[in-house]
C-alpha positions as CSV (number, residue, x, y, z in Angstrom):
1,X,-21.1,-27.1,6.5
2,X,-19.9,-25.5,9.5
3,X,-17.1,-23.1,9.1
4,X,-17.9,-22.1,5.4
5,X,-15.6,-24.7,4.1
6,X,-17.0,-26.3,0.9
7,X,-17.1,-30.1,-0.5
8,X,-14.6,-30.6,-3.1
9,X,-14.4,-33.7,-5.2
10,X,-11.0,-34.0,-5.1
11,X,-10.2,-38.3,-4.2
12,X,-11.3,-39.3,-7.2
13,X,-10.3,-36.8,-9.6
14,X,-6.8,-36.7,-8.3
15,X,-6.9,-33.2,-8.5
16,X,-4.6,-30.2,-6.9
17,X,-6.5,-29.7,-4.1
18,X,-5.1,-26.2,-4.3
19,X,-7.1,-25.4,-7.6
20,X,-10.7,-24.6,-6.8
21,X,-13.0,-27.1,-8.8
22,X,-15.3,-25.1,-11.7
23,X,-18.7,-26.1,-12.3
24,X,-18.9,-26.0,-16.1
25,X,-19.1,-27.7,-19.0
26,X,-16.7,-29.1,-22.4
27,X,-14.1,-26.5,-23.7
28,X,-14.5,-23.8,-21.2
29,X,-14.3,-26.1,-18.1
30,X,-10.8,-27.1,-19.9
31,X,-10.1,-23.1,-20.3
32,X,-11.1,-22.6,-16.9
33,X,-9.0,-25.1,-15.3
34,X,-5.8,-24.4,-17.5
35,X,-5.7,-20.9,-16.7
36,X,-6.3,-21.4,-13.0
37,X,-2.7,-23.8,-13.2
38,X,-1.3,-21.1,-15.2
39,X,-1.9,-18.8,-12.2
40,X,-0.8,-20.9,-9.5
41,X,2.1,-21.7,-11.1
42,X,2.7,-18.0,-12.1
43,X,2.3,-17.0,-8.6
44,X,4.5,-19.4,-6.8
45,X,7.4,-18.9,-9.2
46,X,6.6,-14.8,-8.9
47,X,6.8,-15.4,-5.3
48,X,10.1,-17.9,-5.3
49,X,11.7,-15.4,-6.8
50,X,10.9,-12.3,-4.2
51,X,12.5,-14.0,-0.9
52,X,12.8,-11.0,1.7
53,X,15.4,-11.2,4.6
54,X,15.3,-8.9,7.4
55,X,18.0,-6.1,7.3
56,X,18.6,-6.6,3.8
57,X,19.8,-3.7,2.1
58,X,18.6,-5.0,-1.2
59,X,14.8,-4.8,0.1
60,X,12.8,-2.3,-1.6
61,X,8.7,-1.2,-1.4
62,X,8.4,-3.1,-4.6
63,X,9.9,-6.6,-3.3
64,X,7.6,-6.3,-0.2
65,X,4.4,-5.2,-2.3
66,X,4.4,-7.8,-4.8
67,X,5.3,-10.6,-2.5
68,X,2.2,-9.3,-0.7
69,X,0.0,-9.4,-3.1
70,X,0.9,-12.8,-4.8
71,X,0.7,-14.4,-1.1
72,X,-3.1,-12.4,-1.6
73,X,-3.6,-14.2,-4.8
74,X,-2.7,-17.4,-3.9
75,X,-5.1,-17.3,-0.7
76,X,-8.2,-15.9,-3.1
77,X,-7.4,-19.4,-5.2
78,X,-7.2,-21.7,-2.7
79,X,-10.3,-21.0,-0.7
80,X,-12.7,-19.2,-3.5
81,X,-13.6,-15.9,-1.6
82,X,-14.2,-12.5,-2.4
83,X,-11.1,-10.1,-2.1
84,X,-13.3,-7.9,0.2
85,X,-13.7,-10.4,2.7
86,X,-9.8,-11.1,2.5
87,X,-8.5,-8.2,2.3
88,X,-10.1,-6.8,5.5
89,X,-8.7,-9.3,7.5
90,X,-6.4,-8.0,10.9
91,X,-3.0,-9.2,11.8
92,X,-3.9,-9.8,15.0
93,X,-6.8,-12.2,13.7
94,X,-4.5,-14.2,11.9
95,X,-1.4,-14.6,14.3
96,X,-3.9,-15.7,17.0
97,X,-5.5,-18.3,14.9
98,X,-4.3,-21.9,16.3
99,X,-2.8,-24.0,14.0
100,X,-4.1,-27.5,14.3
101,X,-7.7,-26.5,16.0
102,X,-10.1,-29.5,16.5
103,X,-13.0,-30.2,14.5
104,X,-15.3,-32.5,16.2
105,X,-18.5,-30.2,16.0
106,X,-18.3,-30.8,12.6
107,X,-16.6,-34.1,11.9
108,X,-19.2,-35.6,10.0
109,X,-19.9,-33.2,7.6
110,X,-16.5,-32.6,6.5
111,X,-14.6,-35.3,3.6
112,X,-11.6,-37.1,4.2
113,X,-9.9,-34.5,2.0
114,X,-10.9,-31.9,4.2
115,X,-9.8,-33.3,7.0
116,X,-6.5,-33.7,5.7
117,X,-6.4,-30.0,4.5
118,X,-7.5,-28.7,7.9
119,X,-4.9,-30.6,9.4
120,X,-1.8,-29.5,7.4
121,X,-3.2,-25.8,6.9
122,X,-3.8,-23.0,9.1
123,X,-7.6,-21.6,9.1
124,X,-8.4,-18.7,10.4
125,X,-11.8,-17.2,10.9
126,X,-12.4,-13.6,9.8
127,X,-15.3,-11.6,10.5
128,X,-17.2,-10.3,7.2
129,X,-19.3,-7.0,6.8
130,X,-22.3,-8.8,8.5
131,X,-21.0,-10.2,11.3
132,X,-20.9,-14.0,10.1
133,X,-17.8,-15.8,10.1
134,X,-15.4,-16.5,7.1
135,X,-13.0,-19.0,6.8
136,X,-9.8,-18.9,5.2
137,X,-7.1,-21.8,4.5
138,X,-3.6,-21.2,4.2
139,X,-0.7,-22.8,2.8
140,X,2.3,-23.9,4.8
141,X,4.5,-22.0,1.8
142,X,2.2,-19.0,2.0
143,X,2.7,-19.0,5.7
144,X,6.2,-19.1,5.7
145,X,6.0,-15.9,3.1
146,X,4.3,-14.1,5.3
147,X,6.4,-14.9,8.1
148,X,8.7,-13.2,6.1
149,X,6.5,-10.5,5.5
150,X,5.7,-10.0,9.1
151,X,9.9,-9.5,9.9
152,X,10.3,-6.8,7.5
153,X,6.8,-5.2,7.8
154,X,7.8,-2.3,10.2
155,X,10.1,-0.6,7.1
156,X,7.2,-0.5,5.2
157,X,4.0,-0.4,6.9
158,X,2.5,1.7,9.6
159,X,2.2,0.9,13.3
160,X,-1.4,2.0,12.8
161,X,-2.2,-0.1,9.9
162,X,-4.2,-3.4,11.7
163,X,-4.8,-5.2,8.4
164,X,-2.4,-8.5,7.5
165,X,-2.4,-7.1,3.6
166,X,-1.6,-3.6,4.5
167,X,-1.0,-1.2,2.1
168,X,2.9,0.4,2.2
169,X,2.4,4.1,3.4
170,X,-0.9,4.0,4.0
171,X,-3.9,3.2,7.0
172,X,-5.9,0.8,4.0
173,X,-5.6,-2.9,2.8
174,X,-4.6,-3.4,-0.4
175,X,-7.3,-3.1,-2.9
176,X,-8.0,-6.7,-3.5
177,X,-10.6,-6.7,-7.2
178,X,-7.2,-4.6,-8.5
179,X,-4.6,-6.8,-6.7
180,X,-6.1,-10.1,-8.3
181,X,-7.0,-8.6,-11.8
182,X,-3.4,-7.0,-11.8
183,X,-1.7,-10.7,-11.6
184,X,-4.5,-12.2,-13.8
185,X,-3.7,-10.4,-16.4
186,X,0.2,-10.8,-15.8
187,X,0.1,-14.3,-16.0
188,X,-1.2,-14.4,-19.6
189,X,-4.4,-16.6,-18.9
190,X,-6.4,-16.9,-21.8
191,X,-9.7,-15.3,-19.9
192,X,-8.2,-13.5,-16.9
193,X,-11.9,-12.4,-16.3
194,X,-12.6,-15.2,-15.2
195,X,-9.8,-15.5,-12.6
196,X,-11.5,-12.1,-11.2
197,X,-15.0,-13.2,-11.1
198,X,-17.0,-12.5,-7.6
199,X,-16.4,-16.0,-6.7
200,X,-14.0,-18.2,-8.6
């Protein structure tokens, strides 16, 4: 479908629409899924716990980094994307993406779950190696992380740094394979490989 945005069978499931939905079969489909509610939930409380206020004294590198990389994470889940693609992404791309854009191009092909996701979630539209557009969902709680990201970014980022996951000190992006492997790994999943496969 237009956009790049994917069906998901989540109505009748009653699924997390959050959680990506894995193709597979018996016990590993059961694996799969548990460890991808493990890391959600390992990421949110990682990131509960890492609140940033501007002017803070007790704001350090570390606090902003690993904020920043579980709001990465938690992108990577929802919307089932190489880190590449994400990680590339400008600031500027995604404060000028609108909010609640309309969809009627596309209205058919989308489900009523999608519909509902586009209309509480910010999408934003990234440009890949290629040339072709990739889209990218985004919480309202990741949002308002990296609001708070955004107000403290100047004491840790450089002015010449364009990318929304920049890397403290430095003109890169985070590395994004190392970022989600790093947190995989953290959150004790029984097969963190497969929380870092090329598309979850």
């Amino acid at each position: 479908m237009s956009g790049g945005l994917r069906p998901d069978p989540i109505e009748s499931e009653g699924r997390d629409p959050t959680i990506p939905w894995i193709c597979n079969h018996g016990q590993k489909k059961k694996d799969i899924t548990n460890d991808l509610k493990l890391f959600k939930k390992y990421l949110s409380q990682k990131a509960s716990e890492l609140v940033l206020k501007p002017a803070d004294p007790k704001n350090d590198r570390s606090t902003y980094l690993t904020l920043l990389e579980t709001v990465f994470c938690r992108v990577i889940l929802l919307n089932r994307r190489r880190p590449g693609e994400l990680q590339r992404m400008y600031l500027h791309t995604y404060e000028t993406s609108g909010y609640k854009a309309t969809y009627e191009e596309f209205n058919d092909l989308i489900s009523p779950a999608e519909k509902i996701l586009l209309k509480h979630f910010k999408r934003v539209v990234t440009r890949a190696k290629r040339g072709r557009g990739v889209t990218f969902l985004f919480t309202l709680e990741v949002q308002d992380h990296i609001e708070q990201l955004e107000k403290c970014r100047e004491n840790f980022v450089s002015k010449d740094n364009p990318f929304l996951f920049a890397l403290p000190n430095s003109s890169s992006p985070i590395y994004g394979y190392k970022v989600l492997r790093k947190h995989a790994l953290a959150c004790s999943a029984k097969n963190p490989d497969a929380l870092t496969a090329t598309r979850l």
